[in-house]
C-alpha positions as CSV (number, residue, x, y, z in Angstrom):
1,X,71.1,113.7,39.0
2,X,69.8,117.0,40.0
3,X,68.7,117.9,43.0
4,X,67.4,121.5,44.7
5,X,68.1,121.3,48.4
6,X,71.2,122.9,49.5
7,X,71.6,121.0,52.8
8,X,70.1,117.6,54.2
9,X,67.0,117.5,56.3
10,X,68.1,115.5,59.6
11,X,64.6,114.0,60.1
12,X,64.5,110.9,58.4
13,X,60.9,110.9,57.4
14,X,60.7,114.7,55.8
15,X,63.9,113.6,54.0
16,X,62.5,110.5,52.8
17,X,59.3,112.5,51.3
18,X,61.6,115.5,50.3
19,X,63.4,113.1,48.0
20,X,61.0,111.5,46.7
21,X,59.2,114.9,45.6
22,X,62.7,115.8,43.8
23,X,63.2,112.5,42.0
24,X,59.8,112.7,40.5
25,X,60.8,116.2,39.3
26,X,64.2,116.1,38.4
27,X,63.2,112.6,35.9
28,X,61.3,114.4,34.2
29,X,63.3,117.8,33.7
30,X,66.4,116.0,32.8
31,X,64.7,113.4,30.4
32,X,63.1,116.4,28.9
33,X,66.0,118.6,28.5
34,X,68.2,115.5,27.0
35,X,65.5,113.6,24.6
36,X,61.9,113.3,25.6
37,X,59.5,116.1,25.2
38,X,57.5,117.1,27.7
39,X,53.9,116.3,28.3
40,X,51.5,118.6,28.5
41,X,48.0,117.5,29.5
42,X,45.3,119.2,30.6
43,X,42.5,117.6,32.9
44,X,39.1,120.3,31.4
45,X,40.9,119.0,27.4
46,X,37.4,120.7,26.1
47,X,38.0,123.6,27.7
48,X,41.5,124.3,26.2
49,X,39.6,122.8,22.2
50,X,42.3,124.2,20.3
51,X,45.2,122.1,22.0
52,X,43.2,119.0,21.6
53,X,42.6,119.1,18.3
54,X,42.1,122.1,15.4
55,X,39.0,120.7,14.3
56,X,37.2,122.8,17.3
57,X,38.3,125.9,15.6
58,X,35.6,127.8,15.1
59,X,33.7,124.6,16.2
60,X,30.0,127.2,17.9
61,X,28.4,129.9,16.5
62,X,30.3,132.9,17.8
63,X,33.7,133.9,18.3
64,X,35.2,133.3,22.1
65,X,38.4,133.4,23.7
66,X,39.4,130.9,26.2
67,X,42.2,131.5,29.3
68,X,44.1,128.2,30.6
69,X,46.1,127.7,33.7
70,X,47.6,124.5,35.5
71,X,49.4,123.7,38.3
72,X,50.7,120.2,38.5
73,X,52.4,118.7,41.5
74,X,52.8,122.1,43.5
75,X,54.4,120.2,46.9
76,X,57.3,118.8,44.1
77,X,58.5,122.5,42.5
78,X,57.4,125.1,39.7
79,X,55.1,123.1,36.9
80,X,53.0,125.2,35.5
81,X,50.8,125.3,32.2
82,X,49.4,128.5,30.6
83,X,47.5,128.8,27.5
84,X,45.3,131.3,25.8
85,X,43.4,131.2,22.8
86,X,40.6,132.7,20.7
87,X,38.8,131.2,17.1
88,X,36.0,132.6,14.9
89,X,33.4,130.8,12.9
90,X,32.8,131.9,9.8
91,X,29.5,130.5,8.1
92,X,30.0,131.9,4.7
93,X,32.8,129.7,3.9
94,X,31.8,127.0,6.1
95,X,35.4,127.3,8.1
96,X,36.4,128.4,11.0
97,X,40.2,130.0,12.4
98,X,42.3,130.1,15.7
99,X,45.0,131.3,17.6
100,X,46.8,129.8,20.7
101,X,49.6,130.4,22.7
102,X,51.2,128.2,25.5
103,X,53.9,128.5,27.9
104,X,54.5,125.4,30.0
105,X,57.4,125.7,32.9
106,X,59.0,123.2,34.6
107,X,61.1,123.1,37.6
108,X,63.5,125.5,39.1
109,X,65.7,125.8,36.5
110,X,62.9,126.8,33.9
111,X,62.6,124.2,31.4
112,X,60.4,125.8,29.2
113,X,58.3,125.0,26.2
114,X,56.2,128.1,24.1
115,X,54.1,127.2,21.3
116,X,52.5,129.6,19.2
117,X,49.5,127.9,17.3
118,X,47.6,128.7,14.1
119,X,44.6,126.6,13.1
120,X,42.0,126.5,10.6
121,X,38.7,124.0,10.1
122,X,35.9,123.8,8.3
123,X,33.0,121.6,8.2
124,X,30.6,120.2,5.5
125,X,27.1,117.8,6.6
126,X,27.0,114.5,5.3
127,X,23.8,113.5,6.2
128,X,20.9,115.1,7.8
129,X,22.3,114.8,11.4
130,X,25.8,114.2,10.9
131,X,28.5,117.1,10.7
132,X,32.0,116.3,9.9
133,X,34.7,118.7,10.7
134,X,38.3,118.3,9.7
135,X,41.0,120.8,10.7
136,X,44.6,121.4,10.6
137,X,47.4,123.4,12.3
138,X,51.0,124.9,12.3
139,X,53.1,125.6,15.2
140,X,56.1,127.5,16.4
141,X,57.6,125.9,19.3
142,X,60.4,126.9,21.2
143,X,62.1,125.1,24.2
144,X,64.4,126.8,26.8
145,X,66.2,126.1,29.6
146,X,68.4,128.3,32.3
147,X,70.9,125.7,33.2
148,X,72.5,128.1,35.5
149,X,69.7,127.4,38.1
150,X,70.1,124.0,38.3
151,X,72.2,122.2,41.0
152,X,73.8,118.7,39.9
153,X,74.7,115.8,42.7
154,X,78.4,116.2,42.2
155,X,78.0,120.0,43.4
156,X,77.4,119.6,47.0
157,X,79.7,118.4,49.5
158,X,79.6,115.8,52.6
159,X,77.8,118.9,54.5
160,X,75.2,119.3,52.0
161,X,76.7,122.7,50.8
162,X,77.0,123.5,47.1
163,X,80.8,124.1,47.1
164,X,81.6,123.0,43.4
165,X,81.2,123.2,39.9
166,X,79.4,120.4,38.0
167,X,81.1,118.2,35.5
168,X,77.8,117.9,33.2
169,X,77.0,119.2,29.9
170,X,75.6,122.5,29.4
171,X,72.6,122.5,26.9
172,X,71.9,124.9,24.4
173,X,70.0,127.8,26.0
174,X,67.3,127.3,23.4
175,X,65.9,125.2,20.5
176,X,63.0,126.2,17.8
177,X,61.4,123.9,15.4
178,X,58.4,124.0,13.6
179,X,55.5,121.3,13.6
180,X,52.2,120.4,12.5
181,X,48.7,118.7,13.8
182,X,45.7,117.5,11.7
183,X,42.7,116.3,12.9
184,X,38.9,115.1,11.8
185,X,36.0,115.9,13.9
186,X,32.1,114.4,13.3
187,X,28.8,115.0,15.4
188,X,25.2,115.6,15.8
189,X,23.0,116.8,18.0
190,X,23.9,114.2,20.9
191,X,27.1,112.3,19.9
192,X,30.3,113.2,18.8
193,X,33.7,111.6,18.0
194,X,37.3,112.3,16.4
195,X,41.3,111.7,16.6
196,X,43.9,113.8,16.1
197,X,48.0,113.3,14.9
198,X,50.0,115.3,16.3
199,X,54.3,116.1,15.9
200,X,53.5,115.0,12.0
201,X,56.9,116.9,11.6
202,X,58.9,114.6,14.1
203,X,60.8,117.8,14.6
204,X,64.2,117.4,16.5
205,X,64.0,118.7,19.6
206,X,66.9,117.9,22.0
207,X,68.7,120.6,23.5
208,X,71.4,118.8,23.4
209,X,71.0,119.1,19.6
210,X,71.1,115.4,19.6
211,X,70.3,114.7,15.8
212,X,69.1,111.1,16.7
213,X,66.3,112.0,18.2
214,X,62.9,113.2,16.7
215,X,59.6,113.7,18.7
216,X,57.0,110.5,18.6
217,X,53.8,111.2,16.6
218,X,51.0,111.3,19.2
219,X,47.5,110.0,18.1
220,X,44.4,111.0,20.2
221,X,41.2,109.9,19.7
222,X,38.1,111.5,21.8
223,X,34.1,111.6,22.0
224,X,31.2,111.0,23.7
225,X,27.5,111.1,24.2
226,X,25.0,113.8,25.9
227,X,22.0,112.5,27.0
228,X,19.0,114.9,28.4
229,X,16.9,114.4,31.7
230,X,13.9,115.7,32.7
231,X,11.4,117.6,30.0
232,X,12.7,121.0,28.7
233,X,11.2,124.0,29.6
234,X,9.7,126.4,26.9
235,X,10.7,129.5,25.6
236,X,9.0,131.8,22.7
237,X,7.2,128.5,21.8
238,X,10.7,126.5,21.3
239,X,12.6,123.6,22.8
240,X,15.5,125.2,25.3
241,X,17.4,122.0,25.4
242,X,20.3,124.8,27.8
243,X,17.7,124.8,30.6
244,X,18.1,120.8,30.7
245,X,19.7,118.8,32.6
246,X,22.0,116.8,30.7
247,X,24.7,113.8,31.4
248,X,27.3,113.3,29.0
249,X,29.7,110.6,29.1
250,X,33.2,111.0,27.6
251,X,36.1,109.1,26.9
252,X,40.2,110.1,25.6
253,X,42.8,107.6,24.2
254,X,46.2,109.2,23.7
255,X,48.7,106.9,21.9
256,X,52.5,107.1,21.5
257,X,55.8,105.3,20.9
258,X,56.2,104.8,24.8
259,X,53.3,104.9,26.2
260,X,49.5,105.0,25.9
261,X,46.2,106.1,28.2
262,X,42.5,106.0,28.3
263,X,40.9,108.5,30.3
264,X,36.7,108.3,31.1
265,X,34.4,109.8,32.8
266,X,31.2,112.4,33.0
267,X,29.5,115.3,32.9
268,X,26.4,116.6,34.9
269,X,24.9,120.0,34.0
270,X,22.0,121.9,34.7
271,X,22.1,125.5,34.1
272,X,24.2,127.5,35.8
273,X,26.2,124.5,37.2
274,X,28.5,121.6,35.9
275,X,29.8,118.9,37.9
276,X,32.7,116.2,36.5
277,X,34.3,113.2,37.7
278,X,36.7,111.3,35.3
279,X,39.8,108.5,35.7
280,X,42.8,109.6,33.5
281,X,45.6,107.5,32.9
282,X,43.9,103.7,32.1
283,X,46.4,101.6,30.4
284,X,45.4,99.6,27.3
285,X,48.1,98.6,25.4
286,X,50.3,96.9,27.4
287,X,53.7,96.4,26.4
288,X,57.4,96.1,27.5
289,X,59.0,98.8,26.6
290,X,55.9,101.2,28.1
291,X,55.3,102.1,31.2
292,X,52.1,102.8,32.9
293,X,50.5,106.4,32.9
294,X,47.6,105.8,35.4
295,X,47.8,109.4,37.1
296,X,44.7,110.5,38.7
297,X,40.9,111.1,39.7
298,X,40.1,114.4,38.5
299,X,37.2,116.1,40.3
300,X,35.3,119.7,38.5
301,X,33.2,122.4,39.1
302,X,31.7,124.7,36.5
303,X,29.5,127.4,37.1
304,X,28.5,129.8,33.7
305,X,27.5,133.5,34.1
306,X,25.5,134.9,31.2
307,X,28.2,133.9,28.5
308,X,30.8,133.2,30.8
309,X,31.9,129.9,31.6
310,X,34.6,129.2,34.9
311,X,35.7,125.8,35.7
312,X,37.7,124.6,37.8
313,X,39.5,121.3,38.5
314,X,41.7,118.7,41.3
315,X,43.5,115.8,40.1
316,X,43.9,113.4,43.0
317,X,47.0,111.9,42.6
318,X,47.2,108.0,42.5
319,X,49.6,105.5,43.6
320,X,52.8,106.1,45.4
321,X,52.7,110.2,43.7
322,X,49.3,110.4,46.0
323,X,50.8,112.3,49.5
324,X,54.1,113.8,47.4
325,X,52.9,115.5,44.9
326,X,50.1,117.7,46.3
327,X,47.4,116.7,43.2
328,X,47.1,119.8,40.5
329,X,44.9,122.8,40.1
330,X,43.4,124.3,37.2
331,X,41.0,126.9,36.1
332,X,39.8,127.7,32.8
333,X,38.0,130.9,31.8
334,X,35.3,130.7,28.3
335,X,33.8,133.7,27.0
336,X,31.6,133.2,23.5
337,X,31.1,136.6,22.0
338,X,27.4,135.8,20.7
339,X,26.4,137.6,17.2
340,X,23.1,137.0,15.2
341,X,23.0,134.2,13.0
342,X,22.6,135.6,9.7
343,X,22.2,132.2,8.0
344,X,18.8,130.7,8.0
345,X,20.0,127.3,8.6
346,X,22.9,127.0,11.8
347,X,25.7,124.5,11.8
348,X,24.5,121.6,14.4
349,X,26.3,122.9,17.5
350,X,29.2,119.8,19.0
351,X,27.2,118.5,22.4
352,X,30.8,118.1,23.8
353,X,30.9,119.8,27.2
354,X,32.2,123.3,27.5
355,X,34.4,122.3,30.5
């Protein structure tokens, strides 16, 4: 088992908390590096659109570029999420194109995982308020790891001094593979609902280049309703429905081989300001060999300047992970680069929050 202390904490109590920070951490790293991927997830999902699903490529009228960072469990070591992305709609061709990178890094010894993302939608209407919008993508992914960081049990002594060398395994220092998401996306002026399947591949991605195992397919499915408050004001004669306020309710079910989760919650917003509150990690299909991935109330702020939107987010840890993990942080930054609309009929615009 690893562990990164170099010498024992005599009080009982910090050592007790101490070890149960490290055992979270170090299950996950070593199950990673050995067979199970690693999950990514982040809490604003509509406010990293490419990573949950293609279809958003190119999914408003404008072009923008989105900047992701999360950091998960900061009292338990380094897990950190970064992700940038940008996508263009093009109404000519009814289609729409995107680009992400990510770079997630776990632990100490840097288990790492960069994906480079290409995606590509398009949309037709199928009836007079109804817009669906499938989309697919190709990724290069690319996992790491420094094993010379890490410190095994059987390297520290009865003094709690690393003294000698480890009698485990050295993985390879890195693994690529290839893979590939597809995704269907429909909405109207208030609703909107869609799934994605992701690892369609099942590339191998041990670094233990253990040919047995292949990553699980991953289904998501996602939507929601936005309902207005209040009258709209008036502008050049025109509904504003942006200077409403507005609720909208939204729900995630992620789905794989070991486990499963159903995440709800809401939206407030009122021009400048959005306020969330959600539940992620509801189980629904029980079973025995799963195990259950209720994680956390996630609280969010949103404020948007001009075309600028900022949000930012706190999962409160639940359960026994509640006072050792220290929650997680993120913030994401949205800029839309606005151009004139050309066309004289728009696409309908996804009511899905921006955050």
């Amino acid at each position: 088992m690893v562990t990164f202390y170099k010498k024992v904490d005599k009080n009982m109590n910090t050592l007790k908390r101490y070890f149960v920070i490290q055992l979270v951490a170090v299950l996950f790293i070593f199950s990673a590096i050995k067979c199970d991927a690693q999950i990514i997830q982040f809490s604003q999902f509509y406010s990293c659109p490419l990573y949950l699903a293609p279809s958003y490529a190119g999914a408003i009228d404008a072009s923008r570029l989105v900047v992701n960072y999360r950091n998960q469990w900061p009292e338990s070591g380094t897990f950190n999420t970064y992700a940038v992305s940008y996508d263009q709609h093009f109404d000519k061709i009814k289609s729409g194109v995107g680009l992400m990178a990510l770079r997630d890094e776990a632990g100490d010894g840097n288990l790492a995982l960069t994906t480079i993302d290409v995606c590509y939608s398009w949309y037709t209407k199928v009836s007079r308020e109804w817009t669906v919008r499938p989309g697919i993508s190709f990724k290069y992914n690319k996992r790491s790891v420094d094993f010379e960081k890490l410190v095994f049990n059987d390297m520290i002594d009865e003094n709690g001094d690393i003294t000698r060398l480890t009698a485990e395994t050295a993985p390879l220092t890195n693994k690529p593979y290839i893979d590939m998401q597809v995704s269907c996306l429909g909405y109207s002026d208030k609703y909107w609902g869609g799934f994605s399947v992701d690892h369609l591949l099942r590339p191998k991605t041990s670094l233990y280049n253990d040919d047995s195992y292949r990553e699980d397919i991953k289904v998501s499915a996602f939507g929601g309703a936005k309902l207005y408050v209040g009258g709209p004001s008036r502008s050049a004669g025109r509904r504003n429905k942006d200077d409403m306020q507005s609720v909208s309710f939204t729900a995630l079910y992620e789905y794989s081989k070991l486990s499963d989760q159903l995440s709800l919650g809401a939206y407030w917003n009122k021009n400048p300001f959005t306020l969330g509150m959600w539940v992620r990690g509801i189980p629904v299909a029980v079973r025995e060999d799963s195990y259950s991935n209720l994680d956390a109330i996630i609280l969010l702020i949103g404020y948007k300047i001009f075309d600028l939107h900022i949000g930012y987010s706190y999962d409160f840890s639940i359960g026994e992970l509640l006072s050792t993990t220290g929650g997680a942080h993120e913030i994401s930054v949205m800029y839309e680069f606005k151009t004139a609309a050309k066309a004289k009929k728009r696409h309908t615009a996804i009511s899905c929050p921006r955050l």
